[in-house]
DOTIVEX-552299 format. One line per field, with one value per residue (C-alpha): residue in one letter; chain; x, y negated, z negated. Coordinates in steps of 0.2 Angstrom, whole numbers, m for minus. Layout:
residu <- (a,...)
chaine <- (A,...)
X <- (X,...)
Y <- (Y,...)
Z <- (Z,...)
This chain:
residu <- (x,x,x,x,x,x,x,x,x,x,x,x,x,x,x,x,x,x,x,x,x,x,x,x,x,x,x,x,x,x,x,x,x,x,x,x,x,x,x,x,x,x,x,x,x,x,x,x,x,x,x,x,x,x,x,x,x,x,x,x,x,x,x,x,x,x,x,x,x,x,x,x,x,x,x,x,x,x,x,x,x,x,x,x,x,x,x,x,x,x,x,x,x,x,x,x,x,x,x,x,x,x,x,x,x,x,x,x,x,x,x,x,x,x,x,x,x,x,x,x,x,x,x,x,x,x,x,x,x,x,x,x,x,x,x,x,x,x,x,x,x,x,x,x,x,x,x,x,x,x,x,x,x,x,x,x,x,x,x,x,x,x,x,x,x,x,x,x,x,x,x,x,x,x,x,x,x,x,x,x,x,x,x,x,x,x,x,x,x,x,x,x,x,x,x,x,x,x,x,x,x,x,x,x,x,x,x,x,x,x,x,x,x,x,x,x,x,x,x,x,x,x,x,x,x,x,x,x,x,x,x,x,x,x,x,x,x,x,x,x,x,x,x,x,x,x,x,x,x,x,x,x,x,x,x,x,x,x,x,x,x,x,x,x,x,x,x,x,x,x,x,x,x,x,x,x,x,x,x,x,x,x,x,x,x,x,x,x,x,x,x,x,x,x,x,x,x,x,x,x,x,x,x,x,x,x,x,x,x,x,x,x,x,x,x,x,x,x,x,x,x,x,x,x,x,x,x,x,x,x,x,x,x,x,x,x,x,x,x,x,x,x,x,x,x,x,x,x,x,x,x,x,x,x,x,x,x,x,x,x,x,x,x,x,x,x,x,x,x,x,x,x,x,x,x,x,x,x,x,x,x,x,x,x,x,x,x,x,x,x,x,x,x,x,x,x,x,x,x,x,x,x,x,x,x,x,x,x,x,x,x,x,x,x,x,x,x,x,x,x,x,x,x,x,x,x,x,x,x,x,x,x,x,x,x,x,x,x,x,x,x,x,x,x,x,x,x,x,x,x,x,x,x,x,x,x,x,x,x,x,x,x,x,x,x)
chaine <- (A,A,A,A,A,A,A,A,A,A,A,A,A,A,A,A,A,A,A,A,A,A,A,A,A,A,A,A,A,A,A,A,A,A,A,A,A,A,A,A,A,A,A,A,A,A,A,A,A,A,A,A,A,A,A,A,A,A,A,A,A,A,A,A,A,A,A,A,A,A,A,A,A,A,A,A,A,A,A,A,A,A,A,A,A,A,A,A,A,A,A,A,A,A,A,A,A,A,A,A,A,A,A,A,A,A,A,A,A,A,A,A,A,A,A,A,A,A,A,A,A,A,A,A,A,A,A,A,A,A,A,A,A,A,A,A,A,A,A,A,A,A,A,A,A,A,A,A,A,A,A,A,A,A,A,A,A,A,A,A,A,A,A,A,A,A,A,A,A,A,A,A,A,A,A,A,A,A,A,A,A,A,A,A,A,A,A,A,A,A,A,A,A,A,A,A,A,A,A,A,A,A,A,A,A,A,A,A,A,A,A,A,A,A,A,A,A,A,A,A,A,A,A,A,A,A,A,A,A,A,A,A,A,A,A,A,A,A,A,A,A,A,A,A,A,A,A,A,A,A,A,A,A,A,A,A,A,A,A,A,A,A,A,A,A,A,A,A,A,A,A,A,A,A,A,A,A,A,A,A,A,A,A,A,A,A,A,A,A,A,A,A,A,A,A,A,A,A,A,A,A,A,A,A,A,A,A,A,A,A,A,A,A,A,A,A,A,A,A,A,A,A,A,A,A,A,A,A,A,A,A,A,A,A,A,A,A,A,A,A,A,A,A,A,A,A,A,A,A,A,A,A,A,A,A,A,A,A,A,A,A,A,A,A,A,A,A,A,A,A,A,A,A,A,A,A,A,A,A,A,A,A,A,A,A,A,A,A,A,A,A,A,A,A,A,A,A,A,A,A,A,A,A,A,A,A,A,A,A,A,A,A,A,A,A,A,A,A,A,A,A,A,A,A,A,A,A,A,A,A,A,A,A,A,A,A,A,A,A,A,A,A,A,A,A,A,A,A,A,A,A,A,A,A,A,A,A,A,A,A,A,A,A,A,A)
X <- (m8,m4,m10,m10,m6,m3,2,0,m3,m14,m20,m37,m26,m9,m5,6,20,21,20,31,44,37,43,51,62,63,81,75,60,68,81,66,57,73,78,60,62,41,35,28,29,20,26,13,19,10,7,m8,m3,12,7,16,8,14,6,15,15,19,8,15,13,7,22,33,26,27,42,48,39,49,65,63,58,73,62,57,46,41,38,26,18,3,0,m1,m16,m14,m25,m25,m36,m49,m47,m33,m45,m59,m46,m33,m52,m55,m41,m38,m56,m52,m65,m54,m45,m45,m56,m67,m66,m51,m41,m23,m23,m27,m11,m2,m6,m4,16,19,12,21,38,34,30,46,60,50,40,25,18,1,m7,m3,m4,m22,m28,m19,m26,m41,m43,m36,m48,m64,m58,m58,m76,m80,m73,m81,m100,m102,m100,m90,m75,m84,m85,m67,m62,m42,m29,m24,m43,m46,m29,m38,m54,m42,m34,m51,m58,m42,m43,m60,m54,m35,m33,m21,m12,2,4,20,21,38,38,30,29,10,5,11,8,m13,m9,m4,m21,m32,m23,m23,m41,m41,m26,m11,1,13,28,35,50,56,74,76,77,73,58,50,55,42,30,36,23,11,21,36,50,61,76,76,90,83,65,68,69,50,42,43,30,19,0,1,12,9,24,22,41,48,61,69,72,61,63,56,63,57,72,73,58,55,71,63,47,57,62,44,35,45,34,46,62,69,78,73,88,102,104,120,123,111,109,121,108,94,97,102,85,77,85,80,62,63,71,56,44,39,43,48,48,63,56,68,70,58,46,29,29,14,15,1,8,m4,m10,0,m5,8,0,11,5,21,26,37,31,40,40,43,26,31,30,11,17,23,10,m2,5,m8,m1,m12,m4,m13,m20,m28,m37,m49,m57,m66,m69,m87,m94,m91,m93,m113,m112,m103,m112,m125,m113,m107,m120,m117,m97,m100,m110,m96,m83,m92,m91,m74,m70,m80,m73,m55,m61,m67,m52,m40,m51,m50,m34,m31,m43,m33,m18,m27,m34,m17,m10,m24,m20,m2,m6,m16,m3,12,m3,m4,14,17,3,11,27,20,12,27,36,26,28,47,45,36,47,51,38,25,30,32,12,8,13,6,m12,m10,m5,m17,m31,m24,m24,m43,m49,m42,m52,m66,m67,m57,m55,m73,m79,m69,m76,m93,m96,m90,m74,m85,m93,m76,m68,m82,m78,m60,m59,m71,m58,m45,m55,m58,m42,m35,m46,m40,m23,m28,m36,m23,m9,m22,m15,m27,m32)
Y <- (48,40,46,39,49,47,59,53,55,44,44,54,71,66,60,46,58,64,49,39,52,44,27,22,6,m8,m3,13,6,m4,7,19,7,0,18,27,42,37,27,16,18,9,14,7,9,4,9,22,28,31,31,35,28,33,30,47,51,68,79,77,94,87,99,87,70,77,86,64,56,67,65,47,48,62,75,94,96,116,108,95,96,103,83,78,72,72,63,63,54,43,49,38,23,26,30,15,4,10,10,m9,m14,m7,6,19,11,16,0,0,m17,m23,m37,m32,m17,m30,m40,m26,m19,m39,m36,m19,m23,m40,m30,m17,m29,m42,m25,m19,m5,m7,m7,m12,4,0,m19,m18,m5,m16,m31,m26,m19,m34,m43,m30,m32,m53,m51,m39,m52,m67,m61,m49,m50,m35,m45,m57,m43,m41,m25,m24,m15,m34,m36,m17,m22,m35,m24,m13,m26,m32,m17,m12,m30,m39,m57,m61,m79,m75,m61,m60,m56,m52,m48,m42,m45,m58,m53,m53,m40,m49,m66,m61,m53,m68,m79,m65,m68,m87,m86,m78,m84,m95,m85,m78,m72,m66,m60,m57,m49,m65,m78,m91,m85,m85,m102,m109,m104,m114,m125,m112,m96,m93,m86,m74,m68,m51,m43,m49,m43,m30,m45,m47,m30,m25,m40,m42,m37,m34,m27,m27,m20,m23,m24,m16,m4,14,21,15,m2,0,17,26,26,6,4,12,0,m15,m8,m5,m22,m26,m11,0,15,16,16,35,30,16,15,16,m1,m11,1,m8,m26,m34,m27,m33,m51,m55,m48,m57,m75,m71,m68,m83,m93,m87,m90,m72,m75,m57,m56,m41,m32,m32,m14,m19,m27,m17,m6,m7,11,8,m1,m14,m10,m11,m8,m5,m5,0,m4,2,14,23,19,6,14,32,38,46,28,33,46,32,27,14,13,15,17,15,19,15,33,29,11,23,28,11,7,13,m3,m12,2,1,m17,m17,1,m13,m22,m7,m4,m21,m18,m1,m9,m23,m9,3,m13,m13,4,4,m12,m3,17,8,m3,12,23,9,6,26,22,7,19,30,18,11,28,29,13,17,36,23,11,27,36,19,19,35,34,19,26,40,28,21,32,39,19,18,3,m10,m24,m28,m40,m28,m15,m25,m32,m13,m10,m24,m21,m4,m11,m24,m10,0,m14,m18,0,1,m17,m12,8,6,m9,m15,2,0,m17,m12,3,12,20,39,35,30,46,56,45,48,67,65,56,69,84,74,74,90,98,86,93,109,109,98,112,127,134,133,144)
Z <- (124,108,94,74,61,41,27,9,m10,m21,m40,m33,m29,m41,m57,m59,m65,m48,m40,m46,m41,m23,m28,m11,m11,m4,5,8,18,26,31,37,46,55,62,66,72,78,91,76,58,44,22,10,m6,m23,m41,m35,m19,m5,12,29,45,63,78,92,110,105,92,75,60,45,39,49,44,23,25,30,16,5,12,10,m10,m10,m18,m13,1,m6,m24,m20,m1,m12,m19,m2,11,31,43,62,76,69,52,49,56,41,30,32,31,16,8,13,8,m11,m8,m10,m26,m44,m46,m32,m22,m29,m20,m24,m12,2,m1,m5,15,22,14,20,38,39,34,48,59,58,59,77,69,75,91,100,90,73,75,80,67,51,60,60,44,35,46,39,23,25,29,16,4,10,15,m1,m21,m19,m26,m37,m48,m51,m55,m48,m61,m71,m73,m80,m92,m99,m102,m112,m123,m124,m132,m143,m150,m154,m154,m146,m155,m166,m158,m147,m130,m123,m105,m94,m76,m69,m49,m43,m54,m69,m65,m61,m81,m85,m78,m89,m105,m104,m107,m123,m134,m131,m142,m125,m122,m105,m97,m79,m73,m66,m83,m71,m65,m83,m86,m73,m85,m100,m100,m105,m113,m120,m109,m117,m108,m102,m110,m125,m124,m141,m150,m147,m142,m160,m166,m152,m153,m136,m123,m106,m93,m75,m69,m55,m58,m58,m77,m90,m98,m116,m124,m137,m147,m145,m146,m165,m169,m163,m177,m190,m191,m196,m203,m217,m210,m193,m205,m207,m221,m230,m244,m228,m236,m227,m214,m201,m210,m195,m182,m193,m196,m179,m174,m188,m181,m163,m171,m179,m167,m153,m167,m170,m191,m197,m215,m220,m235,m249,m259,m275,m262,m262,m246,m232,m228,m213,m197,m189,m172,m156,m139,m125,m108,m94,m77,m69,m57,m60,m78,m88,m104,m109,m113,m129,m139,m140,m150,m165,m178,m173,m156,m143,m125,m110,m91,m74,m76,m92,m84,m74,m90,m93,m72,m76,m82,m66,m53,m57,m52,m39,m30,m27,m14,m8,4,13,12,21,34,38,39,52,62,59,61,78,84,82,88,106,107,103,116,131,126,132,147,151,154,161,173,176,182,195,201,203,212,226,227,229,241,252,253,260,270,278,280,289,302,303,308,323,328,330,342,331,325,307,304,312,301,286,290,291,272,266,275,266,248,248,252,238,227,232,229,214,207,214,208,194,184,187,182,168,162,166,156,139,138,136,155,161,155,165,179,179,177,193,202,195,199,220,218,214,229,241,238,238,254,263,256,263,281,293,308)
């Protein structure tokens, strides 16, 4: 019997320190999907949660499925197996509803989780992954969630990670007019960051790995090559990371450097005169060239000893900036962790829809339990079939051969007459009880037949006197 199982950690039982750690990439996906060692296999892998899905005909440990999930992030299966969740049977079902209908997210009802499954489903699916199990569980939860989405509010009131990013900046800065906005990576994540903060200024700069990618968005920001994003991090308003990568992006160290060019406070030692004016002006040219106009203060100049306010919010995972820049003066850094702070406002709201989502997904959930338990019945059913079908042919072959004499075609019209009354049995005791009744009742029915079964055998085997 096959059976779905799923061992995971999300931002409800780890902190984003430890989950980053569990950062599985793409080639290490695909790898892992390509040479299951599981009948079927589904990774999910976002900013607030990794997930392994496997659908077994053998009993899988939740020690075994853990112990894989950290083989493929490369980390200590003693040292964190204690961040981890397992989930067998019908568990999985509820849990991989939820999950995909944003119920289970850091902002309830968010639509980025449902995209996020579509991708990693799709890429299951296209290397041979997945098989009828899996397939028919994400399909029906991407098809729950659809209906959620469509015959709800639950998503009007948008509540995904970009939308609580913009909550934040929101309540940092009063009015974003005249500030600047830079944002680096402009994948999903970043280009939903981007919709938000085109609505309240038009002062942006963005940058992606790939130059290119920025540029399609000339018309309403200002790209900034990547390799060159210090030139601008030290002046925006606003920084908002979303960038895929492995080691931070924005350092501490670099990052006070990139400060220092505008605010005297970030300098160690203001007098060190020549001894970085090369670095200086070229980062005053780029400012001026991007429009950021820096104004280097001269050594009579009257010092600003208090830095204006910066926010730096990373939505990466693994984090895109070391966290320690929230240590600098006037620095405020915000990670996804810190977004769940400020979900309140909406979750009231959006508790009112709840009730109706919840309803739509026990459809769901139901529709997919009684497929998965016909499914087993279907096999079941199956097996039976076969036993008459492999009973009507030694049963034949018995009358055959106490009728030597008989032609071929006789013979030949004798197993046939035997196969086609196996055949009929078993659409008239079998498959129409099937179709007829609900996969509990054709169980019972079935360990009737098996239990018939057993003492026919054992009194055909009995000696007699």
């Amino acid at each position: 019997m096959r059976k779905i199982y799923m061992a995971g950690m999300s931002h409800k039982v780890a902190e984003i320190a430890i989950r980053e750690k569990f950062y599985i990439t793409m080639d290490v996906k695909t790898e892992a999907l390509t040479h299951s060692p599981f009948d079927e296999l589904l990774i999910l892998a976002t900013c607030n949660r990794t997930e392994v899905y496997v659908a077994s005909d053998r009993e899988i440990t939740d020690g075994e499925l853990v112990r894989y999930v950290c083989g493929l992030a490369r980390q200590d299966y003693d040292d964190f197996a204690k961040f981890f969740y397992f989930k067998s049977g019908d568990d999985v079902a509820h849990h991989v509803m939820n999950v995909c209908a944003g119920l289970d997210s850091v902002a309830m009802g968010e639509d980025q989780i449902l995209h996020q499954i579509g991708r990693a489903y799709e890429t299951a699916h296209q290397l041979n992954a997945t098989g009828n199990t899996l397939n028919k569980l994400f399909q029906s939860a991407i098809h729950t969630t659809k209906r959620i989405k469509t015959e709800t509010n639950l998503s009007k009131l948008s509540c995904n990670i970009p939308f609580l990013a913009m909550k934040q900046v929101q309540k940092t800065f009063d009015d974003l007019e005249n500030r600047t906005v830079y944002i680096v990576g402009l994948g999903e994540m970043g280009s939903l960051m981007l919709k938000y903060v085109q609505e309240n200024t038009t002062k942006i700069f963005a940058s992606s790995k790939t130059f290119a990618n920025a540029e399609k968005f000339a018309d309403v920001l200002t790209p900034v090559k990547f390799e060159d994003r210090y030139d601008v991090l030290g002046k925006c308003d606003v920084v908002i990371l979303c960038s895929a990568c492995q080691e931070p992006i924005v350092t501490k160290d670099e990052f006070v450097k990139a400060l220092a060019l505008y605010h005297p406070v970030y300098r160690e030692d203001n007098s060190e005169g020549e001894r970085c004016k090369n670095e200086k002006d070229h980062f005053y040219n780029r400012a001026e060239e991007l429009g950021l106009h820096a104004a280097p203060s001269s050594e009579g100049s009257s010092a600003v000893t208090t830095p204006s306010k910066r926010l730096i919010i990373d939505l990466g995972s693994p984090r895109n900036a070391e966290a320690s820049i929230g240590e600098l003066p006037g620095v405020e850094y915000v990670c996804v962790d810190d977004l769940e702070k400020i979900v309140s406002e909406n979750r009231r709201l959006r508790m009112i829809e709840l009730d109706a989502a919840q309803k739509i997904l026990k459809e769901g959930l139901d529709e997919f339990l009684h497929w998965n338990r016909m499914d087993e019945v279907s096999k079941q059913i199956h097996l039976h079939a076969e036993k008459m079908l492999t009973t009507a042919n030694e049963e034949s072959e018995k009358l055959l051969r106490s009728m030597p004499e008989l032609s071929e075609d006789d013979r030949h019209r004798i197993q046939m007459m035997y196969e086609r009354f196996a055949k009929k049995m078993a659409n008239d005791f079998l498959y129409k009880v099937k179709s007829e009744n609900s996969p509990e009742d054709v169980q019972v029915f079935l360990k009737c037949l098996d239990s018939k079964s057993s003492h026919a055998v054992h009194d055909a085997e009995s000696p007699r006197n």
